[in-house]
BAFI-3210 file (N, C-alpha, C; in Angstrom, 3 decimals, decimal comma, padded with zeros to 6 digits):
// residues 140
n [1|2|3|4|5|6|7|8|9|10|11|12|13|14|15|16|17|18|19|20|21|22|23|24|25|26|27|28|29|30|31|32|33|34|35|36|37|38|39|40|41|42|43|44|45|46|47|48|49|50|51|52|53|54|55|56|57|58|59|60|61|62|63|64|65|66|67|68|69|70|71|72|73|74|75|76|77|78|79|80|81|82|83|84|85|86|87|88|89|90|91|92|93|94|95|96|97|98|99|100|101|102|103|104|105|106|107|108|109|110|111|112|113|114|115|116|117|118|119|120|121|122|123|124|125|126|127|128|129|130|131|132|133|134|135|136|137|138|139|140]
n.u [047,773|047,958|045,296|043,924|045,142|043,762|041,264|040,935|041,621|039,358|037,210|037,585|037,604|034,889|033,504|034,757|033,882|031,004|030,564|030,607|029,045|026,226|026,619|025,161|024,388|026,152|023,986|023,526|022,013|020,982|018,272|017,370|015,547|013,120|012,071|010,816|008,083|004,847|002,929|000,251|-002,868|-004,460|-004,065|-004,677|-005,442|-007,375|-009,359|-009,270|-007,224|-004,923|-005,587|-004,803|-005,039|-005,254|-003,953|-006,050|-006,843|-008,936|-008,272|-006,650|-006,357|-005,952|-004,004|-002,412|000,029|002,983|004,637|006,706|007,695|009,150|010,521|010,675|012,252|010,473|007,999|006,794|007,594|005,931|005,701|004,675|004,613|004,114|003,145|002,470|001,141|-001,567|-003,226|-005,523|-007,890|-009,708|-010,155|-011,667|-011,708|-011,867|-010,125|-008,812|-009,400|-007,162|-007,364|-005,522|-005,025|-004,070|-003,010|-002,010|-000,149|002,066|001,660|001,037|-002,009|-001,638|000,765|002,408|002,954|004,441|003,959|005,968|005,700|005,024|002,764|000,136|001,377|002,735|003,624|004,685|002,380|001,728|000,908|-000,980|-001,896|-005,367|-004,400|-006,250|-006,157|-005,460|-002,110|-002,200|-004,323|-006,474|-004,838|-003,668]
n.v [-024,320|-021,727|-020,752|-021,116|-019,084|-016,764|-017,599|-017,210|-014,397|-013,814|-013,661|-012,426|-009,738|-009,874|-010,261|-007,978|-005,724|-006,181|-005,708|-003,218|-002,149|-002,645|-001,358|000,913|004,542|007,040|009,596|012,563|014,652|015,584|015,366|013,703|011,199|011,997|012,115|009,957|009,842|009,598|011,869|014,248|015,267|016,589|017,814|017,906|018,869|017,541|017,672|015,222|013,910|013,547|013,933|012,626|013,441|010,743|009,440|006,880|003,883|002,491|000,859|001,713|001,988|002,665|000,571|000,663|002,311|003,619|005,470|008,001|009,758|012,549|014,027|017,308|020,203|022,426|020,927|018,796|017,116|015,291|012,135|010,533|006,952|005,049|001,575|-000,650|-000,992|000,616|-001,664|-001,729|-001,523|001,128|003,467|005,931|006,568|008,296|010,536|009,122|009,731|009,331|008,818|009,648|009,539|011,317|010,260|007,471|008,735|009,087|012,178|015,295|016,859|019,433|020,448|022,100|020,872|019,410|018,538|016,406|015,508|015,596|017,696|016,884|018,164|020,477|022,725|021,258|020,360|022,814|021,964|022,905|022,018|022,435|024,432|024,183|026,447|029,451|031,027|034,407|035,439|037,271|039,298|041,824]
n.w [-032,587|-033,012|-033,920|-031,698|-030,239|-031,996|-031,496|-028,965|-028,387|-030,137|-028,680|-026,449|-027,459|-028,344|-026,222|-024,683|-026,159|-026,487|-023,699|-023,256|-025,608|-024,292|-021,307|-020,158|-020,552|-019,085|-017,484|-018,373|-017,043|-014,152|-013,933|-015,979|-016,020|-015,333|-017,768|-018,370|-017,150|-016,496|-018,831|-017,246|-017,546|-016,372|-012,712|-009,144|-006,382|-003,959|-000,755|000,122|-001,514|-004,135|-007,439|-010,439|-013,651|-016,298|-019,677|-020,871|-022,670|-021,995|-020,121|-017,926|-014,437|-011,236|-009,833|-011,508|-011,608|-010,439|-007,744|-006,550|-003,787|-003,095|000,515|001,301|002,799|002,183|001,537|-000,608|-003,292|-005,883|-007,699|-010,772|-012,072|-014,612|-014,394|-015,611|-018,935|-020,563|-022,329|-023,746|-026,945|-026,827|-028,900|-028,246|-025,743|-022,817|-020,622|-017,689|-014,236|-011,617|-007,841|-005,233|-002,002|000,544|003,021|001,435|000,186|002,007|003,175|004,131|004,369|004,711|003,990|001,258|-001,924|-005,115|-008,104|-010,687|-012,778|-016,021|-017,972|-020,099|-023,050|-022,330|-020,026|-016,226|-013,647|-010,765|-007,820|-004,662|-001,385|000,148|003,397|006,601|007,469|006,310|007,022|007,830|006,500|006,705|006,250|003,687]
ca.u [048,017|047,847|043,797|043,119|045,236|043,034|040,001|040,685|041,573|038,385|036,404|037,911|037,287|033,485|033,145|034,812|032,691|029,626|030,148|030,845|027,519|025,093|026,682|024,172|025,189|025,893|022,969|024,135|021,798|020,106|016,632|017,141|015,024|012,058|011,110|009,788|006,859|003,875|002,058|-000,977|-003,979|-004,653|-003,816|-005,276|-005,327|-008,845|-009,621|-009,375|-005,805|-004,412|-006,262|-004,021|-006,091|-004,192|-004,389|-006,596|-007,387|-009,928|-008,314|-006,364|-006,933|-004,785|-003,015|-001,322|000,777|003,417|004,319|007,597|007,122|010,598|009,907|011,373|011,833|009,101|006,943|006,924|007,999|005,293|005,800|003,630|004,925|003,164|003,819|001,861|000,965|-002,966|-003,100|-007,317|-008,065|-010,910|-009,567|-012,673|-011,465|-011,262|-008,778|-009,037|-009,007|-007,337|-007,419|-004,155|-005,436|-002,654|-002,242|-001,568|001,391|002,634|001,898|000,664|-002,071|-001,622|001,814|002,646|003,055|004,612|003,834|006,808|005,290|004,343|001,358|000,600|001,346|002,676|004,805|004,309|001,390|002,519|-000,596|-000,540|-003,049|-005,446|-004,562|-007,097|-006,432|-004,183|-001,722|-002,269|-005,167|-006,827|-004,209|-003,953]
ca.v [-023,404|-020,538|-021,431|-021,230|-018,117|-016,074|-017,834|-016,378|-012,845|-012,727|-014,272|-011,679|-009,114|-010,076|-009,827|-006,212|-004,939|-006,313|-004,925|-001,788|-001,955|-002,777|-000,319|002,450|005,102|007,858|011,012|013,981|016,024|014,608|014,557|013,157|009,692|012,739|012,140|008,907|009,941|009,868|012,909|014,219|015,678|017,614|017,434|018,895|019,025|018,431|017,327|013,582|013,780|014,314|013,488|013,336|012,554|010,773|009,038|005,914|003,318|002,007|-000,405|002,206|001,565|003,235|-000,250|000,691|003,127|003,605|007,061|008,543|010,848|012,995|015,243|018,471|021,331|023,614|020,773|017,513|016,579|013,686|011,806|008,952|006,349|004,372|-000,020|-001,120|-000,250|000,316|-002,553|-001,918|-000,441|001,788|005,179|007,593|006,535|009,856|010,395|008,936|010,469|008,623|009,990|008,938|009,822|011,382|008,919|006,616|008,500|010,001|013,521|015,959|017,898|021,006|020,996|022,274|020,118|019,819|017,425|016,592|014,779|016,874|018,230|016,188|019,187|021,319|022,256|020,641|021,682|022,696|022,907|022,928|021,002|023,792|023,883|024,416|028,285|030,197|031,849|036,123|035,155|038,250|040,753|041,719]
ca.w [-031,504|-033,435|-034,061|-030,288|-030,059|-032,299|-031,220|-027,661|-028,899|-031,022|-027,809|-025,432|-027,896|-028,394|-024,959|-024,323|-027,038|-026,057|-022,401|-023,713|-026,123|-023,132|-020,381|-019,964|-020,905|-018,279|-017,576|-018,799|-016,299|-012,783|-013,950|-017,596|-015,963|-015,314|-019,070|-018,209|-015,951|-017,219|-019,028|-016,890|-018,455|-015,210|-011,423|-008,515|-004,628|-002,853|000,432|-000,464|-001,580|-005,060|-008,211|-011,901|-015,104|-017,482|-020,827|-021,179|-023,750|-021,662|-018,883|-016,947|-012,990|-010,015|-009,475|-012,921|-011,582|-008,976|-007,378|-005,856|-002,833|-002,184|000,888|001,287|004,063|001,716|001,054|-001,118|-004,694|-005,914|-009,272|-011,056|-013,810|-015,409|-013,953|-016,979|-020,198|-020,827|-023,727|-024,454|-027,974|-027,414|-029,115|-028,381|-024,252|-022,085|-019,916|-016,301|-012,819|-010,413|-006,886|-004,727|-000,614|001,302|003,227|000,757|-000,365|002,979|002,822|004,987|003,562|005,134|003,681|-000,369|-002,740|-006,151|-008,980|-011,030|-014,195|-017,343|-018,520|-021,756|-024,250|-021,531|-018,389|-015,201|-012,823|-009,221|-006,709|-003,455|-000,892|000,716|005,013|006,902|007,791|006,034|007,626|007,438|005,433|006,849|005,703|001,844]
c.u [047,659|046,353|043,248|043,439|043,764|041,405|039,867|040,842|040,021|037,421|036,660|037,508|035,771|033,379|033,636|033,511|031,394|029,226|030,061|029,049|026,539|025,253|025,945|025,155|024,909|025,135|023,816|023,480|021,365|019,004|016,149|015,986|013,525|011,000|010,324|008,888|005,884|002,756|001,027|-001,669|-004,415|-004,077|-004,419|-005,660|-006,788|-008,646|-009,413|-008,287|-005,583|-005,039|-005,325|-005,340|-005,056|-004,651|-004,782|-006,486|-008,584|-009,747|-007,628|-006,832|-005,813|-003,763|-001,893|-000,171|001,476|003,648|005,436|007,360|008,869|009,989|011,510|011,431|010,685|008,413|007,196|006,856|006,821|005,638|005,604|003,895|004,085|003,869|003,480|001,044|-000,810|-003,141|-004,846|-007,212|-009,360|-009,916|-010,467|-012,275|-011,224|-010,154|-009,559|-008,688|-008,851|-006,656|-006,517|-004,382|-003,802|-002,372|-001,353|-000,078|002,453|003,019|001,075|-000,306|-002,584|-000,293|001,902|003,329|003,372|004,474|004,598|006,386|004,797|003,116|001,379|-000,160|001,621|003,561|004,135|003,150|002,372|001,167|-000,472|-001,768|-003,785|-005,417|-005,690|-007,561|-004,824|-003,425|-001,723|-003,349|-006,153|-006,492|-003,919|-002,939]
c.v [-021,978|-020,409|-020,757|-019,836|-016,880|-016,219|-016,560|-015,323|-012,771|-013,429|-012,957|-009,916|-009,405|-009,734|-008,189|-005,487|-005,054|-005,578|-003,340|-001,095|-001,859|-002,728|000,836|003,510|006,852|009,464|012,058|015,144|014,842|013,961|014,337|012,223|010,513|012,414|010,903|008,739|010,326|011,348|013,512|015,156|017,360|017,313|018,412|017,961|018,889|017,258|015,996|013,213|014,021|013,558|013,840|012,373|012,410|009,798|007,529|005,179|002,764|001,027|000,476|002,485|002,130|002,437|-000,160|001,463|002,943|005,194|007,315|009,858|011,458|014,320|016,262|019,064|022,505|023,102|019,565|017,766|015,139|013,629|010,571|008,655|005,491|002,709|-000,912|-000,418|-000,898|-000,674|-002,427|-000,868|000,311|003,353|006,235|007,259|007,980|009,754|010,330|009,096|009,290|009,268|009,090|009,716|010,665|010,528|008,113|007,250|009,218|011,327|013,792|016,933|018,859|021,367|021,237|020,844|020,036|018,599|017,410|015,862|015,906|016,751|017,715|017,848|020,367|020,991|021,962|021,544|021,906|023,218|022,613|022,428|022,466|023,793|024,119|025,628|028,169|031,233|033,383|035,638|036,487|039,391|040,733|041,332]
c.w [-031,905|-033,661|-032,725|-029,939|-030,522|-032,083|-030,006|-027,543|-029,587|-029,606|-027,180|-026,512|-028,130|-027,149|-024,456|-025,396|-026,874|-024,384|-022,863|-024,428|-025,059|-021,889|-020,477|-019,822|-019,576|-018,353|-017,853|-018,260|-015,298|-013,075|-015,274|-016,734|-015,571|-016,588|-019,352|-017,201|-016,951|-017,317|-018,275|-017,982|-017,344|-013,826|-010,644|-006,998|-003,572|-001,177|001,042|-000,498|-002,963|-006,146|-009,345|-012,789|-015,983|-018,772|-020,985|-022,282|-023,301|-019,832|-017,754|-015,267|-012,619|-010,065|-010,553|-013,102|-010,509|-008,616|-006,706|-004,802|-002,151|-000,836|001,446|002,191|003,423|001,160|000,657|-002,861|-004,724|-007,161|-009,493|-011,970|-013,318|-015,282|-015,148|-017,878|-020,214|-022,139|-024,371|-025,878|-027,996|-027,959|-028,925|-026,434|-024,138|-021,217|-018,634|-015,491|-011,658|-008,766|-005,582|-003,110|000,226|002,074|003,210|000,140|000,652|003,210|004,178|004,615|003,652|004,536|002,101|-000,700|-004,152|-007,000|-010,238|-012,613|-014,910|-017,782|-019,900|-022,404|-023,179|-020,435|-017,346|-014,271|-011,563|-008,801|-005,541|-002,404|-000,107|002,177|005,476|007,263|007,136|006,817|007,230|006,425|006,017|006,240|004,068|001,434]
res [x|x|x|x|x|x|x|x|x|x|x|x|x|x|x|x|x|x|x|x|x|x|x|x|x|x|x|x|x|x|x|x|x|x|x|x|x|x|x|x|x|x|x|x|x|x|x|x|x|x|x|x|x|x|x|x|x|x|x|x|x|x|x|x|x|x|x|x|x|x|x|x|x|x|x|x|x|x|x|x|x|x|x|x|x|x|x|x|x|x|x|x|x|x|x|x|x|x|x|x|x|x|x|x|x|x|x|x|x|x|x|x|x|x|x|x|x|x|x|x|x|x|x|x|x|x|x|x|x|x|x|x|x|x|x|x|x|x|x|x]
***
């Protein structure tokens, strides 16, 4: 009896401790889960819709990414991780431009725009789509 006792104490104890181990552990700011967006190389706004260059090995394709679109009252928040990992070993690869349509990520693009992923080796870009007339674009 005494056997089964301590079995089921060290059972019930394995189990608290193990929940405890592999509870995530709570953010300590909002946009800690920011640091997993992938680096760009560049970004930029044309006519088309939004183009980031980012770091290759060789197999990197659009479908490899997904893209968060928060919108705002002064515009839109976009941000692109990475769905799979480029697995090709070429190491002299450049970095590849892939060009995301507005459209495709429900924007407007007469409206600003901010791109929330980091600049590999650097702070984030922010660019803005160009409208078609600027407003007071006459006056200085």
């Amino acid at each position: 009896m005494a056997i089964l006792a301590r079995r089921s104490v060290l059972i019930l104890g394995l189990a608290a401790l193990s929940a405890c181990v592999t509870a995530p552990a709570p953010s300590p700011e909002p946009a800690a889960g920011l640091g997993l967006l992938e680096p760009v190389f560049s970004a930029s706004a044309g006519p088309d819709g939004l183009t980031i260059r980012v770091r290759s090995s060789g197999c990197t394709r659009k479908e490899d990414f997904a893209f968060y679109v928060e919108r705002r009252p002064e515009g839109a928040a976009v941000a692109f991780g990475r769905k799979r990992v480029d697995v090709c070993k070429a190491s002299t690869a450049p970095p590849v431009a892939l060009t995301f349509s507005y459209a495709e990520l429900g924007l407007d693009p007469a409206r600003p725009v901010v791109l929330l992923n980091p600049l590999a080796g650097g702070a984030a870009p922010i660019f803005r789509p160009r409208p078609r007339s600027w407003p007071g674009a006459d006056s200085p």
